[in-house]
N, C-alpha and C positions, 0 to 999 in steps of 0.2 A: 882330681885334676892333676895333669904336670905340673912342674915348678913354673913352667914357661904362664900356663893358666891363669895358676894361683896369683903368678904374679900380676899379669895384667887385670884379674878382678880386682886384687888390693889395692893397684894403684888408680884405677876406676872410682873405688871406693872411697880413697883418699882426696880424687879430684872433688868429687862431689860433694863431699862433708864440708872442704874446706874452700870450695868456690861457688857450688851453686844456692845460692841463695834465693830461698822465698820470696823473700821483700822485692827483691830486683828480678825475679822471675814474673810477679808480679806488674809491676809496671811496664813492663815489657807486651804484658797479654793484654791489659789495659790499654796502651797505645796501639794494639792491633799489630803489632812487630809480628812478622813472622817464624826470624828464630833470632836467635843471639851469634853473631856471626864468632866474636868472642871464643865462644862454647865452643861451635861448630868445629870450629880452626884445629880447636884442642884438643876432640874426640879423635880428628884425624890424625894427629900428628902422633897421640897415642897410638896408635894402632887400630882402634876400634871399627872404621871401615873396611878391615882386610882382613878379621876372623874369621869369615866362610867360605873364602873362597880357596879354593887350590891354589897351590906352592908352584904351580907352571902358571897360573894365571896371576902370580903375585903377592898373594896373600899365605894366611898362617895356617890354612888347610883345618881350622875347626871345628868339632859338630857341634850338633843344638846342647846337646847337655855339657859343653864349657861355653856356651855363648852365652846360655840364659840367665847365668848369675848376671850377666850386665843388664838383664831386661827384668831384673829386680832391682835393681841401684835404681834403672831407668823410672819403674815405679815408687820406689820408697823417697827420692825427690823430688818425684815429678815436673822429671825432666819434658819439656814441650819440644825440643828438636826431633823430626824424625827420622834418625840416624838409624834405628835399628830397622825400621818398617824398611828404609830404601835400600840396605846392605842386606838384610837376612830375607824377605820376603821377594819385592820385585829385582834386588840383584838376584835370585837363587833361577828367577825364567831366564836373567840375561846368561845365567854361567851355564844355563843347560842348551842355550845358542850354536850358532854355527861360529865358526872360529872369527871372522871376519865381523859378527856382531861382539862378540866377547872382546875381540881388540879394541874395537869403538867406543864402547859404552865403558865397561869396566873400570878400565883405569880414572874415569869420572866419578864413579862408585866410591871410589878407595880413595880418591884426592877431596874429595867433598865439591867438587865443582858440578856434578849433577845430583839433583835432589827427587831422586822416583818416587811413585807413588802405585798402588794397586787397588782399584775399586773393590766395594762389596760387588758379590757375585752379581754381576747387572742381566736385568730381564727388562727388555731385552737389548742381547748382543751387539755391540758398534757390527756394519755391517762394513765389508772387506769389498770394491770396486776396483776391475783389471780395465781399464781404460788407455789401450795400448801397449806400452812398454812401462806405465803408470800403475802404482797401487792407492786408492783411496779410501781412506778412512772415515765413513760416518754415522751419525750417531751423538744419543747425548746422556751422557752418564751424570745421576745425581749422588749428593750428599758424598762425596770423596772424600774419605780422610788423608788431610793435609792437602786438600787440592789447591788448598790459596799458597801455598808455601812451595811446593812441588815446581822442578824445573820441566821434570818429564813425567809421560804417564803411561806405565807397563800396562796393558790390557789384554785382554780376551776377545777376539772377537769370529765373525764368523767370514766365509768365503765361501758362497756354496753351501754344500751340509757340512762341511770341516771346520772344525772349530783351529783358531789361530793364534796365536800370540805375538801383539808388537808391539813397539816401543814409540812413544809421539813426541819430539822435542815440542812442549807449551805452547815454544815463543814462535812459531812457527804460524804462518798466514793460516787463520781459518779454525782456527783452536781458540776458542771464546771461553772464559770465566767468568762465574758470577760467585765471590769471595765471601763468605760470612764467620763473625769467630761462631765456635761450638762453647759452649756450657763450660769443656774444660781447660778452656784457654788457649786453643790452639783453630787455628784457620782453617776451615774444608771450602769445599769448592764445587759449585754446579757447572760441568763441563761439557761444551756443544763441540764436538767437530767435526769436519770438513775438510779434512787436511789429505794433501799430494803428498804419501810420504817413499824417502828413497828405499833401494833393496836391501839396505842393510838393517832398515828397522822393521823387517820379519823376523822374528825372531825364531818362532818354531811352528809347524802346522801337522793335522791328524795326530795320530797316536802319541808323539812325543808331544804334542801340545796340549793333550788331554794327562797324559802324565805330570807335566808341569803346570796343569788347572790345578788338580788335587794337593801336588807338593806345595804351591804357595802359599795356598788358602791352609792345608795344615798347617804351615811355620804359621802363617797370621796369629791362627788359634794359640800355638803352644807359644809365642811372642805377648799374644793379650794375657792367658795364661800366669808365665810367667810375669810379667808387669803387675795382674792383679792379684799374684801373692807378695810382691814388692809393696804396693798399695795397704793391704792388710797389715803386714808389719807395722808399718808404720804408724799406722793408726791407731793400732796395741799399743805400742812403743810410747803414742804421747799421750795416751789415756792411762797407762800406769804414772807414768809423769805427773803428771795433774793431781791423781789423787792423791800420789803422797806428797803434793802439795796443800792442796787444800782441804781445809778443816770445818768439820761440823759438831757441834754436842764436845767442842776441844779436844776431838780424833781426828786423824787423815783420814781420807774419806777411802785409802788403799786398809785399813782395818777393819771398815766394813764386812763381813764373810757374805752377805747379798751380791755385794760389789768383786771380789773377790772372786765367786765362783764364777759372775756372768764374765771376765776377763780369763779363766781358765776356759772356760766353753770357747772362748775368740781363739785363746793360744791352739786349742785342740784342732778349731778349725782351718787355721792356719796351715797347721805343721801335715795336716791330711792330704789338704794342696799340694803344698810343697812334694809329698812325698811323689802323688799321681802323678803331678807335675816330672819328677826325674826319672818315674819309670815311662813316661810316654815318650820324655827326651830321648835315653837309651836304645826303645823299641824303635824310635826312629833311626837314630842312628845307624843301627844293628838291622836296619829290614826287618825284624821279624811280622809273623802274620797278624798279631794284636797291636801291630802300631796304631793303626785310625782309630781300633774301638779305642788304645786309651789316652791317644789325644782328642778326642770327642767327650769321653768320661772326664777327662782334666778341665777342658771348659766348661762345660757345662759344670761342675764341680764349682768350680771359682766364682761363676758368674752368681749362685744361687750363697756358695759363701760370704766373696767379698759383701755383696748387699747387705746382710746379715751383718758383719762384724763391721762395718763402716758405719751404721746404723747406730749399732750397741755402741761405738764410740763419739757419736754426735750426742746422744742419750746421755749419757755419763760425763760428756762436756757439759751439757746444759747451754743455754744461749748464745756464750762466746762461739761453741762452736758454727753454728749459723752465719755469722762475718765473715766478708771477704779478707780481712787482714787477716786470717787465722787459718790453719794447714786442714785440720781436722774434715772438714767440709769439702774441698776439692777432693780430697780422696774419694768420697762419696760419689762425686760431680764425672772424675774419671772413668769409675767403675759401671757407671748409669752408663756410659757412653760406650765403653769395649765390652759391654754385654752385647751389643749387638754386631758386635765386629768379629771376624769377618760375617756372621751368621749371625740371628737370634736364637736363643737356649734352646726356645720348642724345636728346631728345625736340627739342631746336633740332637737331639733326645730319638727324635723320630728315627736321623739317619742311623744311630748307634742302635738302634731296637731292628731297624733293616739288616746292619750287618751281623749281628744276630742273629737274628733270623737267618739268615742265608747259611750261615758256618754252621751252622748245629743244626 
C-alpha cells in the first residue's frame, strides 16, 4: 500500500473499533432500520465513496487490492451499510458509462446521496422497450441484496439479443418493492418494474455491456471474498478470547492442544484466503490472463472456508454462541448468505473447470 492507503485503512480501522458497535448495530437490524444514517455520513466524509473511481471523475483512482482491506473491516464488524456493494460493484458499470451518465450519477456515488444496488445474475433479463423517443424497463427481479435500502438499481437487461446496462431511480412511478430483512440483518427486496426511464439512464449496451457484465459480478465475488475473510478473522479472534477465558478441570480451555490445533487449522485457513484473495486482487488489477480463474478460485475458496471456520467457532463457543446478543453467530448467518452472492459455489466451480478447460 501507499502511505496515502495505509492511511485511510488505519483510519477505517480506527473508525470502526471505536464506533461501530454491536449492541447498536443490532437494534438497528431489529427495528428493520435500513442503515445508520450516522455511519453512512461518516464513510463518506472519510473518503471511502471515492476509492475507485478515477482522479478526472473525482475520486482517489484506487484498485481492488487497496480497496479490499476496507471490505475486511467491513466484515470483521459487520458492518450492514452497503457502501462498498454501491461504490465498487454498481458504481464500477456507472464509471465505465458515457460521460453524461458518469456526470449524473457519480457524484451521488461519492456524496452518499445515492444508494445502488446490483442484482444476482437474473434469468430472466428485465426486458429493454423503444416505445418512441421512450426507453422502458420491464421485468421483475427477485431476492436483491439490499434492495430494501437501495435508492437505485444498476441492472442488466436485454434490448433485442444485446444485452444492456441501466440504472432505475427506485422512487420512480412503476418500480414496486416488496422489502424483507435477510438472516443477516440487512433488508433485500423483491423488485417489479415498469418504469419510462430517461436517456441518461443507459448506461452501456453490446460489447462494452457485456464487459461490464463480467467486471461487476467479479468485483461482487472478490468484495464477498474479501468480507468473508474479514468474517473469519473475527470469529478466530473471539474464540481464542473465550478460551483463554474460560476454564475447565481449573485450565483455560486455550491449553487444551485438541482446542489448540482445531484453531491452528482455522488460522491456516484463513490466512490461504487471504493470500488467493491478494493474488486475484493484483491479477485484476494488472489484466493478466489468470484473473477470473483466481477470483473464481478465491470464492469458491472462502465460501467452503468461511463455513468451516464459523462453524468450529460456534462449536467451541458452545451455546452462548447461538444468541442473538452474541457476535460469534452472525458471522456464520453472513457467510450462509454471500455464499451465494453473486453466484453459488457449484456454479464458480463449473465456470473455473470451463476456463480451464478452454486455456489448456
Amino acid at each position: 500500500m501507499t502511505d496515502e492507503q495505509q492511511m485511510l485503512r488505519d483510519s477505517a480501522e480506527r473508525y470502526l473499533r471505536d464506533n461501530y458497535a454491536f449492541a447498536e448495530r443490532q437494534i438497528l437490524a431489529d427495528r428493520g432500520e435500513p442503515i445508520d444514517q450516522s455511519h453512512w455520513q461518516a464513510f463518506v466524509e472519510m473518503g471511502w465513496a471515492t476509492m475507485p473511481f478515477s482522479e478526472a471523475d473525482g475520486g482517489f483512482g484506487f484498485g481492488l487490492a487497496a480497496t479490499v482491506p476496507l471490505a475486511e473491516l467491513f466484515g470483521y464488524y459487520l458492518v450492514r451499510e452497503p457502501l462498498l456493494e454501491s461504490v465498487l460493484v454498481a458504481g464500477s458499470v456507472i464509471a465505465s458509462g458515457p460521460e453524461a451518465a458518469r456526470q449524473r450519477f457519480l457524484p451521488g456515488i461519492m456524496d452518499g446521496s445515492i444508494i445502488a444496488t446490483v442484482p444476482h445474475p437474473p434469468d430472466p433479463l428485465p426486458t429493454l422497450l423503444k416505445q418512441g423517443d421512450q426507453l422502458i424497463i420491464q421485468g421483475r427481479l427477485e431476492y436483491v441484496p439490499s434492495g430494501g435500502s437501495a435508492t437505485h438499481l444498476v441492472t442488466p437487461a436485454n434490448h433485442g439479443d444485446a444485452l444492456n446496462w441501466v440504472i432505475v431511480d427506485l422512487a420512480r412511478e412503476g418500480a414496486l418493492r416488496d422489502v424483507f430483512m435477510t438472516h443477516d440483518g440487512r433488508l433485500g427486496g423483491h423488485i417489479t418494474l415498469d418504469v419510462t426511464l430517461d436517456p441518461q439512464s443507459l448506461l452501456l449496451s453490446g460489447v462494452p455491456a457485456e464487459t461490464a457484465h463480467k467486471t461487476a459480478y467479479h468485483r461482487a465475488m472478490l468484495l464477498a471474498t474479501a468480507e468473508g475473510v474479514g468474517a473469519m478473522q473475527a470469529a478466530l479472534d473471539l474464540t481464542v478470547e473465550y478460551t483463554r477465558q474460560r476454564y475447565q478441570f481449573g485450565q483455560p480451555l486455550s491449553s487444551f492442544q485438541a482446542l489448540q490445533h482445531r484453531m491452528a487449522d482455522m488460522l491456516i485457513q484463513i490466512e490461504l484466503s487471504r493470500s488467493l484473495l491478494g493474488a486475484a486482487c493484483l491479477a485484476t488489477d494488472q489484466g493478466t490472463d489468470d484473473a477470473a480463474e483466481l477470483t473464481l478460485a478465491a470464492k469458491a475458496k472462502v465460501d467452503a472456508a468461511a463455513r468451516g471456520v464459523t462453524q468450529e467457532a460456534i462449536q467451541m463457543h458452545g451455546g452462548i454462541a447461538t444468541t442473538n446478543e452474541y457476535r460469534v453467530g452472525h458471522y456464520f448467518k453472513r457467510m450462509a448468505l454471500l455464499a451465494s452472492w453473486p453466484q453459488h459455489r457449484d456454479a464458480l466451480v463449473e465456470e473455473f473447470i470451463r476456463i480451464r478447460r478452454e486455456t489448456n
